[in-house]
C-alpha positions in Angstrom: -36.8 29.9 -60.4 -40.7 29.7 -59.7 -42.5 28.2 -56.4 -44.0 25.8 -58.6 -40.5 24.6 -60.5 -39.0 24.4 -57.0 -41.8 22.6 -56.0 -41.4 19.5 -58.5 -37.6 20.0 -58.2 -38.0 19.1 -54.1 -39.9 15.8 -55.3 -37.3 15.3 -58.2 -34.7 15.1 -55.2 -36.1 13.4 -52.8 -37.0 10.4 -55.1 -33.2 10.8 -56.2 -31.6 11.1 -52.8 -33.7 8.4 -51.2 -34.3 7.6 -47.2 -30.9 8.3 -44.7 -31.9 5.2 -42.8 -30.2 6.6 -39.8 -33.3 7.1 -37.5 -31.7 5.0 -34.8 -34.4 2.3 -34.6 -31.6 -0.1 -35.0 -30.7 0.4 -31.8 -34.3 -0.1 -30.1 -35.5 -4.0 -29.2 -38.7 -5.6 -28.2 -38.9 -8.0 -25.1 -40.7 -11.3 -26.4 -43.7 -12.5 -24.5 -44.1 -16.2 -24.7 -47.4 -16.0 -23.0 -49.4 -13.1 -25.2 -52.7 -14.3 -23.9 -54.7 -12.4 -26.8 -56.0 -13.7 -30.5 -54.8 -11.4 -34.2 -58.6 -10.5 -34.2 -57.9 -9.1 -30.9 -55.8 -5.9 -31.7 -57.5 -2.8 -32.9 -56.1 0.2 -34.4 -58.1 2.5 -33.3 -57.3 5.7 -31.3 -57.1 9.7 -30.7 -54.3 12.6 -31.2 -55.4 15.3 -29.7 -59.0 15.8 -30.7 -58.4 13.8 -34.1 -60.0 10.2 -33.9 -57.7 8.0 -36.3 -58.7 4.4 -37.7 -54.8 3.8 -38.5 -51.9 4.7 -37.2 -50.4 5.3 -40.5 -50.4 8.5 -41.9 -49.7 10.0 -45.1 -47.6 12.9 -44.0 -46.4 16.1 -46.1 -45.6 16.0 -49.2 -46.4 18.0 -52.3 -48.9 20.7 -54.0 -48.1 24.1 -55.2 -46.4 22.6 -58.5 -48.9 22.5 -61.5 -50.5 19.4 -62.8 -47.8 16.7 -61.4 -48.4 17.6 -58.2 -52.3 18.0 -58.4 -51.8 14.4 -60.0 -49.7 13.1 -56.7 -51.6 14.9 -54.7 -55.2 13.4 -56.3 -53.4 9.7 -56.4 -52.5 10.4 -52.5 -56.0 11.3 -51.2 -57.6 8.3 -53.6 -55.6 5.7 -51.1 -56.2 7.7 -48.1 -59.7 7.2 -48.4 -59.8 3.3 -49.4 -56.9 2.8 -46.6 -58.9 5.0 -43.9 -55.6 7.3 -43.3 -55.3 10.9 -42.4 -52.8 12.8 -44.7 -51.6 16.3 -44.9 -50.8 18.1 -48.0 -47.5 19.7 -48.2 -47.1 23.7 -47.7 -50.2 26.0 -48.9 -48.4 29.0 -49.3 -47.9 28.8 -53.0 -51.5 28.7 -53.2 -52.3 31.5 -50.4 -49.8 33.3 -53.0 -51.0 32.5 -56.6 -54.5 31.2 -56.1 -54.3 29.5 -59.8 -52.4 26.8 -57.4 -55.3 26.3 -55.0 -56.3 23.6 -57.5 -53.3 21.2 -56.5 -54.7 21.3 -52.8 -58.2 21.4 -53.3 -58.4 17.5 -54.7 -58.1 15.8 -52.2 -60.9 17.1 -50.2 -63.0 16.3 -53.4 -61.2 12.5 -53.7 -61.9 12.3 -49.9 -65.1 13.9 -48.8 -65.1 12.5 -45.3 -61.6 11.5 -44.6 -59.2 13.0 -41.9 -57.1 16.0 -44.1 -55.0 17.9 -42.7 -54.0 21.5 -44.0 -50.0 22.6 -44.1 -48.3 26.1 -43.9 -44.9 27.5 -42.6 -44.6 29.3 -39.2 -43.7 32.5 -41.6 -47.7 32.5 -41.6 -50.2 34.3 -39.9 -53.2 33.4 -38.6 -55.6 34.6 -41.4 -53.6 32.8 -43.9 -54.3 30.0 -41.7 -58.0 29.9 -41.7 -57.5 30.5 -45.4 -55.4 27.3 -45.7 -57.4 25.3 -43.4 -61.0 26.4 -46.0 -59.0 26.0 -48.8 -59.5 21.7 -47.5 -61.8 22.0 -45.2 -59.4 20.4 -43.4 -59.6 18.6 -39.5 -55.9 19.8 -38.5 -53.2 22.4 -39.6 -49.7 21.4 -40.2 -47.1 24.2 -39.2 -44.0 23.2 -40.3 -40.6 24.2 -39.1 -38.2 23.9 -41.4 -35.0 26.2 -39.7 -32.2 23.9 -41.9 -33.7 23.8 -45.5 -34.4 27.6 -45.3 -30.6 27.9 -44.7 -29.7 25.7 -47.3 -32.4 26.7 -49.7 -30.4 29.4 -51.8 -33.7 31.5 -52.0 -34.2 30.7 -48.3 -35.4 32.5 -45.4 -32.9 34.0 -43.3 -34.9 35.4 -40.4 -36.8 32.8 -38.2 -37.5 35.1 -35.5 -40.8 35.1 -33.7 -41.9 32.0 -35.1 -43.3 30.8 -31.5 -45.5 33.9 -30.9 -47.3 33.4 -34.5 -47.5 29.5 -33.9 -49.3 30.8 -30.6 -51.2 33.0 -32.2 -52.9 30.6 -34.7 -53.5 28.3 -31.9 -55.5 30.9 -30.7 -57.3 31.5 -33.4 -58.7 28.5 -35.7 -60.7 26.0 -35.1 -59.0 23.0 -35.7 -55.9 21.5 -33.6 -52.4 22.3 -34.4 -49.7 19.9 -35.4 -46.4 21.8 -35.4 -44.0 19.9 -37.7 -39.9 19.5 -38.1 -39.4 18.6 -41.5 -36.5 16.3 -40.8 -33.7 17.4 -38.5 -35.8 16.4 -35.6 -37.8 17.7 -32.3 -35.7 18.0 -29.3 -37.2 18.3 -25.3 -36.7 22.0 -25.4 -38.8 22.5 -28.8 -41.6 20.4 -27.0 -41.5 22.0 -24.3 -41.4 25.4 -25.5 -44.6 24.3 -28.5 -46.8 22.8 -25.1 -46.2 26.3 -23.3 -48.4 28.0 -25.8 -51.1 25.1 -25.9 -50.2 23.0 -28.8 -50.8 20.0 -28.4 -50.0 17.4 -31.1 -46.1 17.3 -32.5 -44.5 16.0 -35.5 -41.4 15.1 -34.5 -39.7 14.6 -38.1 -37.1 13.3 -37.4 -33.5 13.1 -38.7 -33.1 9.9 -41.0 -35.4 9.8 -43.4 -35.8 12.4 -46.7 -33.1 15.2 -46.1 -33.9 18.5 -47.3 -30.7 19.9 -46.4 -28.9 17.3 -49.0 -32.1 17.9 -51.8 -31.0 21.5 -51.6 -27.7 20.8 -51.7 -28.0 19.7 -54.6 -29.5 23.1 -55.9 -27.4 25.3 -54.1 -23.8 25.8 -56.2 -21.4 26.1 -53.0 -22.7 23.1 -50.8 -23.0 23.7 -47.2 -22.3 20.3 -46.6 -22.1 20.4 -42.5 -26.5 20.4 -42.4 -26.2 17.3 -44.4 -25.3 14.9 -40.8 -27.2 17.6 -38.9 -30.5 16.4 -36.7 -31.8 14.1 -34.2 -32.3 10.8 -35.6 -36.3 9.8 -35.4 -36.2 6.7 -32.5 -34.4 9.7 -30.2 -36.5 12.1 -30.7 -39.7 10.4 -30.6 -38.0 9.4 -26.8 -37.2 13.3 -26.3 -40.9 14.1 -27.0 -42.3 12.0 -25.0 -40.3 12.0 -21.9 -41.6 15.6 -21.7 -45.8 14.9 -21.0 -48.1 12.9 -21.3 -50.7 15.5 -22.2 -49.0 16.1 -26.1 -49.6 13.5 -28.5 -46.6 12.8 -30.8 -46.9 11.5 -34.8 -43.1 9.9 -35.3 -42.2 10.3 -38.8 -38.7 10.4 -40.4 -37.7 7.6 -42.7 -39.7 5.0 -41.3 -39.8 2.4 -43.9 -41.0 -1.1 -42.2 -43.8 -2.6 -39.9 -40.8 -3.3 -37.4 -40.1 0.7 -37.0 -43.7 1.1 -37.1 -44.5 -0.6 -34.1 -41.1 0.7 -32.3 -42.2 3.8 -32.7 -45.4 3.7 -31.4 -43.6 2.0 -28.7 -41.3 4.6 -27.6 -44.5 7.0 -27.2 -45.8 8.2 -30.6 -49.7 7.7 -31.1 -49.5 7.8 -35.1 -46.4 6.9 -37.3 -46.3 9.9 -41.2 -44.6 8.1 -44.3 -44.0 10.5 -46.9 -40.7 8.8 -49.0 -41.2 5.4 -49.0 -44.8 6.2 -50.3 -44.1 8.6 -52.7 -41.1 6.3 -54.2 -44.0 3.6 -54.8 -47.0 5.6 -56.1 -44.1 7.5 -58.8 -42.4 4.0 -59.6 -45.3 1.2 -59.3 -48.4 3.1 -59.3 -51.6 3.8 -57.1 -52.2 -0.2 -56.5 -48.7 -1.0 -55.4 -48.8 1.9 -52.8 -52.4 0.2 -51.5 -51.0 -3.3 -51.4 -48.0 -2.2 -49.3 -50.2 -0.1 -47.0 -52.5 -3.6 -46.3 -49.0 -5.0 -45.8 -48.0 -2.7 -43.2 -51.4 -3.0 -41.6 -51.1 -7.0 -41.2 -47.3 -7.2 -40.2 -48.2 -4.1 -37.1 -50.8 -6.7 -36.3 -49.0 -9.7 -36.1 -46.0 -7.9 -33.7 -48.7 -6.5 -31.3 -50.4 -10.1 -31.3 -46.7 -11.3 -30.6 -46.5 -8.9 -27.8 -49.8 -9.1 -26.3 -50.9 -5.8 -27.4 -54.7 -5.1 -28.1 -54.2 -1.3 -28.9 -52.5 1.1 -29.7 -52.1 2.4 -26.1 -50.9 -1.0 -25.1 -48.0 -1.5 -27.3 -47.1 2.4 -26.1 -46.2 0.1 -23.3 -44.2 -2.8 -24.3 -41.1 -3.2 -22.4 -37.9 -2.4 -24.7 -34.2 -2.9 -24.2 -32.5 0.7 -25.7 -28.9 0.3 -26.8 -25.9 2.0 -28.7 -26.2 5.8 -29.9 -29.5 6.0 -28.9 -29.0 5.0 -25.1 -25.5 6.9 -24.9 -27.8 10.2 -26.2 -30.7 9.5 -24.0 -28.1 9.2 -20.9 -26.7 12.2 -21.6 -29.9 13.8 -22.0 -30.8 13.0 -18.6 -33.9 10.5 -20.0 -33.4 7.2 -18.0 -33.9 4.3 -20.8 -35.2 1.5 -17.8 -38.2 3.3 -18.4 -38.5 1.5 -21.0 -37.3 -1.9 -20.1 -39.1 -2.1 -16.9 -42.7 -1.1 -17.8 -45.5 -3.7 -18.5 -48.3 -4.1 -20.7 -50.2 -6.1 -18.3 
């Protein structure tokens, strides 16, 4: 099979297999504020990750290029409502293009759909740095996405098979381009460690992708004739390891994404520490089934509802409902316990 047929076959699947919904968000609770003190006009969305200044913190995370004319379709129809929503969005994995440049194309569109808008350029940590810069041209983009992706490479039956050294070439693209780096799990979640180890060698913006949402282990799953079921349950469920992330410094800025779906996990996971919140399925399920229009309108929805909970919890900012007091229960605070991460951190902190 081609790069590009496994390309469309990965969005084939993931509209098929649908969200997890086990991000653990369930078990996370905002403390009401009777008194908010503060008017809707109030709040503002604006803020920084890293050195990236973001009118929203929505984001239109990974998804797809590489794949002919459907994806160069998505990928044009993605870029359109970034630009009339004000998002940033990353395209999904260049590689095909860095490979067979008839694919640069697919990538290429949404630079010239969204001239001035925050884009954000995406390759595996198999690459090296001058594929980087070439990646990063091939958009002129503001960021590069480096994506880890350990679990679908093992399930993938054409999949990698040697993942070592992947932190010394992250390290050395750091080093090297111009732009920041966001190093991104593609589902299965970042754990304390993996920060830790990623702010060692100066990055200093992670996706956490977190387990819960689209789950490439299943999608290739389903490709693969002898299942290896057992990476299907595997991960750390998005509301825990946005908690992980952040419980290691202050100094990285974290994007939480990982089947996040509604306004409500929106705002919760801002409010367990991440600056900026990537959708990728629940988009993608709308712009393929109801259109470009549909995907804008729910956008504008997501906008309002984030602004009516911040208003309900007296949060002007962004940085302000990082710290809204919430009560952590079930799985999550069992995990977070045991992870040595105190969760009255989080009931006992203040906005005001």
């Amino acid at each position: 099979m081609s790069r590009s047929e496994r390309k469309w076959d990965h969005i084939r699947y993931a509209l098929e297999t649908g969200q997890k919904r086990s991000t653990a968000f369930d078990d996370v609770q905002f403390i009401h504020q009777s008194l908010p003190n503060m008017n809707v006009s109030d709040v503002t969305f604006q803020q920084k990750i890293g050195e990236l200044s973001l009118s929203s913190p929505i984001f239109i995370n990974a998804m797809t290029g590489g794949g002919g004319e459907k994806t160069y379709n998505l990928n044009k129809q993605l870029a359109i409502v970034a630009k009339e929503a004000g998002l940033a969005m990353a395209v999904g994995s260049q590689m095909s293009a860095l490979k067979d440049k008839s694919e640069s194309y697919t990538y290429e569109v949404v630079r010239k759909e969204n001239p001035s808008g925050v884009l954000i350029a995406n390759l595996g940590s198999e690459a090296i740095p001058d594929q980087a810069k070439n990646a990063i041209d091939m958009i002129e983009a503001n960021a590069l996405q480096v994506h880890l992706n350990v679990i679908q490479e093992l399930t993938m039956p054409e999949g990698d098979r040697d993942f070592f050294g992947a932190l010394k070439r992250i390290e050395a693209i750091v080093k090297v381009v111009n732009v920041p780096v966001i190093v991104k799990e593609v589902g299965f979640g970042m754990s304390k460690e993996t920060v830790e180890s990623l702010l060692s060698i100066g990055v200093s913006i992670v996706d956490i992708g977190g387990f819960g949402g689209t789950n490439f282990a299943q999608i290739e799953n389903k490709r693969n004739e002898k299942s290896q079921a057992f990476f299907n349950q595997w991960g750390i469920p998005t509301a825990i390891s946005i908690s992980e992330a952040s419980y290691v410094s202050k100094s990285i800025s974290i994007i939480g994404s990982g089947g996040v779906t509604t306004s409500d996990e929106l705002a919760k996971g801002i409010a367990l520490g991440a600056s900026a919140i990537g959708f990728a399925g629940l988009f993608l399920k709308i712009l393929v089934e109801q259109g470009i229009e549909a995907l804008y309108e729910e956008i504008s929805a997501l906008h309002n509802e984030l602004t009516m909970i911040m208003t309900a919890l007296g949060a002007k900012s962004i940085q302000e409902l990082q710290r809204a007091p919430l009560m952590i229960s079930g799985q999550m605070h069992h995990w977070l316990t045991q992870r040595g991460i105190d969760t009255r951190i989080y009931s006992q902190r203040s906005i005001k």
